[in-house]
Each structure stands twice: as C-alpha cells, then as structure tokens.
N, C-alpha and C positions, 0 to 999 in steps of 0.2 A: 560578106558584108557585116558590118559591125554595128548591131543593135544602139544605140547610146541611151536606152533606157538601163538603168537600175530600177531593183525593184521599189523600191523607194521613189523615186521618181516616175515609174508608171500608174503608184497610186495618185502621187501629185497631180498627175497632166489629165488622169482618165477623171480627175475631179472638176478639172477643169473644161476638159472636154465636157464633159455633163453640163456645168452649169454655162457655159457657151452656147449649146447644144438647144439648153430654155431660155436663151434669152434671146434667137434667132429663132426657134418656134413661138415665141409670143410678139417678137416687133417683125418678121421677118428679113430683118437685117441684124447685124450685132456679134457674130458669130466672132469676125476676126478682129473687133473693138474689143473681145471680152479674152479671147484665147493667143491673139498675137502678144500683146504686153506681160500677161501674166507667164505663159511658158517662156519669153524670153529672161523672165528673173531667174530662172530655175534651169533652163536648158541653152539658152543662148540658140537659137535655131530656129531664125522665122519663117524660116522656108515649112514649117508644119500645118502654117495658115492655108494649105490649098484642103484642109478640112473644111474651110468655109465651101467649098463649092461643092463637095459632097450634099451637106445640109440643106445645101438652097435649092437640090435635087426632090427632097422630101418635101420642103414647104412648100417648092413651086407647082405641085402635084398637087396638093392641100385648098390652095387658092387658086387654081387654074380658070377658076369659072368665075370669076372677079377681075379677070386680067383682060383689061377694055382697049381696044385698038387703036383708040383714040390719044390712049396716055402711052402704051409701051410702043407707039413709033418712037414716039419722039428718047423715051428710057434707052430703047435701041440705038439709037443713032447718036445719040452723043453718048452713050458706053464706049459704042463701036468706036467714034474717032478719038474719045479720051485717055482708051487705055494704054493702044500701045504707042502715045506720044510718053506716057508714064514710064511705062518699061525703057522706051529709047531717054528717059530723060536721066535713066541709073546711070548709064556712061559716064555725065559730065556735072552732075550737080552731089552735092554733099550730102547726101542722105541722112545722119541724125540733125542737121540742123532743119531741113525741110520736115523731119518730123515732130522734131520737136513744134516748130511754128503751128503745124496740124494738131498737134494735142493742145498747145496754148489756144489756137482757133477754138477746139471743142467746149474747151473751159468757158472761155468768154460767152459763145452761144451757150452754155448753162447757164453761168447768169442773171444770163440776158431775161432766160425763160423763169427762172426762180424770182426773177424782178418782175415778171411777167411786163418785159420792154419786148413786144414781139413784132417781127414785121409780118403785113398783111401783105400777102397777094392772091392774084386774080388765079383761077384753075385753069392758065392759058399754057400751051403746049413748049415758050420760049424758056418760062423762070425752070420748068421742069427738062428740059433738053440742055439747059445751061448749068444747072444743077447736077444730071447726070455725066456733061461732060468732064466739068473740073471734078469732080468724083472720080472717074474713071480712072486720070491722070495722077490723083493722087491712091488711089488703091494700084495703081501701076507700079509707082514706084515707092513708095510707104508703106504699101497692104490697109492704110487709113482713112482711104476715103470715105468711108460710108457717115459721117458726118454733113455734110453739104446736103446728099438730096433727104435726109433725113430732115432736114431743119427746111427743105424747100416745101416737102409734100405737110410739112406738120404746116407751116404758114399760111398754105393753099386751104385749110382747113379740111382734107380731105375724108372720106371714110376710113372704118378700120383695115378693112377687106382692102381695101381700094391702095391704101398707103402702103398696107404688109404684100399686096402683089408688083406692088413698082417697084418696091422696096428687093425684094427677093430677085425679080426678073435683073433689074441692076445690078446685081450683086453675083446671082449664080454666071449673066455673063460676061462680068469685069474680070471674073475668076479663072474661066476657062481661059478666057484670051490672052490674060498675064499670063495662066498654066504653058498653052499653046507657045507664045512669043518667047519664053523666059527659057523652056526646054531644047526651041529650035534652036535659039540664040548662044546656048550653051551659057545663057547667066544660070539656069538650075540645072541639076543633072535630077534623071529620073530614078537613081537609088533610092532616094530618099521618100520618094512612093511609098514603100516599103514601109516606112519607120511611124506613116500617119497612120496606117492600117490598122496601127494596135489599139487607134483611141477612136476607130469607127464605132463604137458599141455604146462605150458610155457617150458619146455624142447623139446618138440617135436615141438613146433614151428619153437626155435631156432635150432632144428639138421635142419627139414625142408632145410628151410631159409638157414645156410649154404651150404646143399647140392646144391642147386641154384646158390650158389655165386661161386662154385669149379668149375664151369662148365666156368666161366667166364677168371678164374685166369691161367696164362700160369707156367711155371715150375719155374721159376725162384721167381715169387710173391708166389709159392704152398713151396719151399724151405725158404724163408723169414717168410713166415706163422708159421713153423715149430721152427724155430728159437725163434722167438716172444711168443710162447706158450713155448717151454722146460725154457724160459727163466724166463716168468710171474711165472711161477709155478716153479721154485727155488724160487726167489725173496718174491713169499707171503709165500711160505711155510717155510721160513726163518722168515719172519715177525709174522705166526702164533704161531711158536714156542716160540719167543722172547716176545711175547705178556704177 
C-alpha cells in the first residue's frame, strides 16, 4: 500500500491535524470544518476526515457528564435518519456545487453573527432534532455539516458543556455511520485507514490542548470561538473548491 505522505507533507497535515485537533477540543465540534478544506489544498483526499470521529472519541469522554437525555434523543435521531439520506444522496447529486452552497451557508451565518442579526429560539427538542438532521445529511455527503446545529444550539442560547456535548455526540455519530455506510457501500475502501493513522498523534495533542484552553474561555469568547470556525470553514471550503 502506498503511503501518499511526503515528508513534507506529513509535516503539513500533522500541523493540521493539531490545530483541528484544538479547535474540536474547545468547541467540540470543528474537527472536519478545520482539517477537511485545509488538507484538501495540499493532498486532495477527503476521505482523511474520518479523523473527525477519532476526536469526537476523546471529547465525548471529556463531557460525558453533561450529556442530558433530554437534548441527545432528539441529537440521536435526527443524526441517525440524516446521515445516511447524505451518503445515498453521493450517488445522484453534484457534490462541489452542494458544497460550495454549504460553505456560502457558513459565510452568511457569520455574518449574520458579526452583525449580531441572530435568531432566537426556544431550548425545544424540534429546532435541535431539525438542526441535527439536515446536518447529518449534509456531513453525509460533504463531510460539512457541522454548521447547522452549531448555529442551532448557539441560538438556543445554550451552556458551554451543554453545546460542546450535543455538539460532539452529533458529530462522533454522523462519523461512524458515514464510516459504516460509505465502507459497506464500497463508496470508501478501508486502506486508507491506514494513511489517517499517521496524524493520530498530533491530533490528539491538539484536542488535548484545546480541551484545557475551554476551561479558561467564558461564554461570550466560547460563542466568538464558534463564529470564527463556522466561518474559517466556509471561507477555505470555498477556496478548496475554486482551487
């Protein structure tokens, strides 16, 4: 099997990995808004992104005691029906144009939030199960959805703890079940298993590392944080498309 790192290139990605790595241990989401775009300028090979679902291993451990029954059915179950309409929706739809539309979305919702034009809603079980679904669907088949319920829990006005475990649980299970579907389906092959292996390490420094820094930041820098990533990941994912 054929490594497709240079060495050159494994310092690039393990940089990347790292700083992914803290920007999904402090929002516990973000992993593959920060690491899909950027290694796709440099490696062309997005299938690297099931590193996300390593990470979301670490944080979901992290906040496990924050993760309320009340919010992850509903995270659950529109995951569950979202993602693999996502993965079946690779077949028939045009994939850089639906992503690009996802990173113009992300943009806009920045914005929105630097304008501070923000919508309010209630902490009701629908905007958050509706939010995880179309999420689901679009991390099915873009690896990009984690924008949606990111802007749905920021508007619910929720806790830190509280946001970064819907956030994560959303996340580490849209991952597996793309993993699961996309392997059985024969849309990925599992060689390439293999080739994420190399950037386990500086990933997990950098979730580390952020989880440390979340503990520092008060709500206001944790809602800024948010903004800053939905926004980075429009912006490259726009750039990698146009590339």
């Amino acid at each position: 099997m054929h490594c497709p790192f240079t060495p050159k290139l494994l310092i690039i990605c393990s940089l990347i990995a790292f700083l992914a790595g803290f920007v999904k241990g402090i929002a516990g989401f973000g992993f593959a808004i920060v690491f899909t775009p950027l290694t796709l300028l440099v490696l062309h090979d997005p299938r690297l992104g099931v590193l996300g679902a390593l990470m979301s291993v670490g944080v979901i451990v992290e906040v496990r005691n924050d993760i309320k029954i009340a919010s992850a059915l509903p995270v659950i179950t529109g995951t569950v029906l979202g993602t693999p309409l996502g993965i079946l929706l690779l077949l028939v739809i045009h994939r850089p144009t639906l992503k690009a539309a996802i990173s113009a979305l992300a943009v806009g919702l920045t914005i929105l939030r630097l304008f501070r034009l923000e919508v309010r809603l209630g902490q009701g079980i629908i905007p958050l199960m509706f939010g995880t679904f179309l999420g689901g669907v679009l991390n099915g088949c873009t690896s990009m959805g984690g924008p949606v319920p990111v802007m749905i829990v920021s508007w619910q006005r929720r806790a830190i703890n509280e946001s970064r475990a819907i956030l994560v649980v959303f996340n580490l299970l849209s991952y597996l079940i793309a993993i699961a579907m996309a392997s059985a389906t024969g849309i990925a092959k599992m060689t390439w298993l293999a080739y994420c292996l190399w950037l386990f390490a500086p990933a997990v420094f950098g979730t580390i590392a952020g989880a440390h820094a979340v503990r520092r930041i008060s709500s206001a820098a944790f809602a800024n944080v948010i903004t800053i990533v939905v926004g980075f990941g429009g912006i490259v994912g726009l750039i990698s498309i146009l590339k």
